[in-house]
C-alpha positions in Angstrom: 114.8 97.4 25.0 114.1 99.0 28.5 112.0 101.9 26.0 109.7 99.1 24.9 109.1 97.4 28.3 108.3 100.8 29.7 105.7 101.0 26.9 104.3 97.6 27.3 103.5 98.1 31.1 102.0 101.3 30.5 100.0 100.2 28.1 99.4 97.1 30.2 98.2 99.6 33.0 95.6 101.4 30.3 94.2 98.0 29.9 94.0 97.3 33.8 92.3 100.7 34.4 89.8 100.8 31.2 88.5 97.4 32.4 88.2 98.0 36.2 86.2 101.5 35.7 84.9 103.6 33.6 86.8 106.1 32.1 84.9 108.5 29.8 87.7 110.9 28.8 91.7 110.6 27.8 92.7 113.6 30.5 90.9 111.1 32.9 92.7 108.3 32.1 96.3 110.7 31.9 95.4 112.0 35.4 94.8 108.2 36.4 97.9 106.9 35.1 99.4 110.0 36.9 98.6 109.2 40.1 100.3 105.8 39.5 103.7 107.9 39.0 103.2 107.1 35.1 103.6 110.6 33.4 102.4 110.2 29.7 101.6 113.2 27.1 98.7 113.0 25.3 99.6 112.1 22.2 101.5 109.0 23.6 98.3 107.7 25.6 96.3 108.5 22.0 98.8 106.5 20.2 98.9 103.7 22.9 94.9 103.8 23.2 94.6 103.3 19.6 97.5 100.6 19.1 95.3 98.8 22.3 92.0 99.2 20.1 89.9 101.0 22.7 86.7 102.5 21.8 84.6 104.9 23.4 81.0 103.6 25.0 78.9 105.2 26.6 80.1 103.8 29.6 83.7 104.5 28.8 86.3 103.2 26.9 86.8 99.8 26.4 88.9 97.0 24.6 87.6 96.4 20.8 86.9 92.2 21.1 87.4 90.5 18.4 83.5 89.5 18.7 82.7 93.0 18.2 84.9 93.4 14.9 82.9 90.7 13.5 79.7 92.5 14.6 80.2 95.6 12.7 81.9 94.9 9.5 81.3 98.7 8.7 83.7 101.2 7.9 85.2 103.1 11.1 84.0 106.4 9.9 80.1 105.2 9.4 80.3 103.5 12.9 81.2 106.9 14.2 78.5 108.7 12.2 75.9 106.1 13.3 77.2 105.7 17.0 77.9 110.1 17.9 76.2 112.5 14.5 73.2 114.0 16.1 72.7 116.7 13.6 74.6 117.8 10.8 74.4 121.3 9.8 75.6 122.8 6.3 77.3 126.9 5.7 78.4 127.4 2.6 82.2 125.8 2.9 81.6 124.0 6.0 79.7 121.3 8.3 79.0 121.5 11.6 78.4 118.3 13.3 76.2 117.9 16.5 77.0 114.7 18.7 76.1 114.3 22.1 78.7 115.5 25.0 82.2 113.7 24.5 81.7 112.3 21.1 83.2 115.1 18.8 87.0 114.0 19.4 86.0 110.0 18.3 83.6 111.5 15.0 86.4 113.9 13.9 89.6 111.1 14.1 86.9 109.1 11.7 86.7 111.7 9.8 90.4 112.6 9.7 91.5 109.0 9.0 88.8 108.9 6.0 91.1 111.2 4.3 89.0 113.2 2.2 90.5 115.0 -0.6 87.7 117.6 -0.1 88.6 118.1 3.6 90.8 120.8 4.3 90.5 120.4 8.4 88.1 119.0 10.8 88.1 121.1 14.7 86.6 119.1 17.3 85.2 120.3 20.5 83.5 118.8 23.1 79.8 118.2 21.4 80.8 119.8 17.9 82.7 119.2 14.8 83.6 121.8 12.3 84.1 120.3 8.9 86.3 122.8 6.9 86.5 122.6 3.1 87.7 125.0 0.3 84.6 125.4 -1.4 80.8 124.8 -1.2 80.6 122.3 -3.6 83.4 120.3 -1.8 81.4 120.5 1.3 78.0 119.4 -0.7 80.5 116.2 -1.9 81.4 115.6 1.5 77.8 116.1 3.2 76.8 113.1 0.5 79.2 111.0 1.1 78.5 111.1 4.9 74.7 111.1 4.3 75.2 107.7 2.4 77.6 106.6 5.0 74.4 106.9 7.8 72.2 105.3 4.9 
């Protein structure tokens, strides 16, 4: 019980600070949440950032509104295509994917939650995305399918 009302105020807090400012990275918001004597790894402020439904803006991240569902009925992996793939660049078993600064982590979870049979890893940086896959023609499948995504 207690475990669960500590969660629910920290992820009450999240809320409070995503709103009030912006706040354009997860280490941000960890060192923010910090300072309020709230220490949180970063795979529990991922899990309580996506059970929240924040996205990432350009002017942070923010709550997904229930307005804004209903505004972009598209899959979550074309939204991310359309909203961070600057250039996509093909060698032999693998894509690299340009985005613009802090948009590699949001493209690649897409990706990863896409499941693709012919993915065999996705490594995000800040700006790039390696797209790993066992052979060329996998990658060619999975180049495709993204290109149609973006269509």
């Amino acid at each position: 019980m207690a475990l669960n009302t500590h969660k629910r105020f920290r992820q009450g807090q999240i809320l409070k600070l995503v709103t009030s400012e912006p706040i354009s990275s997860q280490d941000e918001l960890r060192r923010k949440l910090s300072h309020m004597k709230m220490r949180v790894t970063q795979g529990t402020l991922s899990r309580d950032m996506n059970e929240l439904k924040l996205v990432k803006t350009a002017s942070g991240y923010k709550p997904l509104s229930n307005g804004d569902e209903a505004a972009a009925p598209m899959p979550p992996l074309a939204r991310a295509l359309r909203d961070f793939l600057v250039d996509l660049r093909p060698a032999f078993n693998l894509l690299v994917l340009k985005t613009p600064p802090s948009g590699a982590q949001p493209l690649a979870a897409a990706l990863d939650a896409e499941k693709f049979k012919e993915v065999a890893g996705t490594i995000a940086g800040d700006d790039t995305v390696l797209v790993i896959t066992p052979s060329r023609q996998a990658r060619v499948n999975v180049q495709k399918r993204m290109e149609d995504l973006l269509r």
